[in-house]
Residue, then its C-alpha position, 0 to 999 in steps of 0.5 A: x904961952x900967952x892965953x888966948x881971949x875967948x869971945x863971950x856972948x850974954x845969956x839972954x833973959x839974964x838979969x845978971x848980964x851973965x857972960x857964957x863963952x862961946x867955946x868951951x871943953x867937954x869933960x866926957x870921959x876918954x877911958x884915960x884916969x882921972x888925975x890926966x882929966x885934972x890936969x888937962x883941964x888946969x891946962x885948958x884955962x891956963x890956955x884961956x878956957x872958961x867954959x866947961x862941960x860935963x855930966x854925972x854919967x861921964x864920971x868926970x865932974x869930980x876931977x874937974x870940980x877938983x881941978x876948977x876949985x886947984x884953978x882958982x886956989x892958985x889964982x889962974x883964975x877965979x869963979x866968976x870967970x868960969x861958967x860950968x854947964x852939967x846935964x841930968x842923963x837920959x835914965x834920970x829924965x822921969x818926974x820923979x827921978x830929976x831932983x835925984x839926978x840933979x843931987x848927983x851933978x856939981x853942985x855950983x853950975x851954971x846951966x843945968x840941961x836935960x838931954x832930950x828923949x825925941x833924940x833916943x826914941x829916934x834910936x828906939x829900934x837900934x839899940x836895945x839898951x835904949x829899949x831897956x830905958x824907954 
């Protein structure tokens, strides 16, 4: 099967002109092991993936580290092709905990996202694990 091309759109403010692809694949994790995570991202560029999404909270960056790094070994693509994007997790959004939670990330990633607390306050009353972060 033939890759398909993926359109790409350049990051504005970029002084490297840097090209993010405008469809890309989570790497949240779906309880399955992380040898199937692997495998199926190695799948996904042989397909034409280049954008990749992940968190330390999903569990998952190592496999697709692993499987970015066996990509690129076996010349399906190579590094400046892809473009990573990793989020520090709503437990580490506190001044003194951002460094530690970016510590735990990837450690080559494009874009680094904070995922936002107005989004869980809204959630404040309904969850008490919530309550429990706040």
């Amino acid at each position: 099967m033939v890759a398909v091309e993926i359109p790409t759109l350049v990051l504005p403010n970029s002084s490297s002109q840097q090209r993010v692809p405008v469809v890309g694949m989570g790497s949240a994790p779906d309880f399955t092991c992380k040898k199937d995570t692997k495998e199926a991202i190695i799948e996904a560029i042989k397909q034409g993936y280049r954008h990749f999404d992940t968190a330390a909270a999903y569990g998952s960056e190592q496999a697709l580290g692993e499987a970015l790094k066996e990509a690129v070994q076996l010349g399906l693509v190579s590094r400046q092709d892809l473009f990573v994007t990793s989020k520090l997790w709503v437990t580490d959004n506190h001044p003194h905990l951002v460094v530690s939670g970016l510590r735990k990330s990837l450690r080559y990633i494009n874009v680094y996202k904070f995922n936002s607390r107005p989004f869980f306050k809204e959630l404040h009353s309904k969850s008490s694990y919530i309550n429990d972060i706040n």
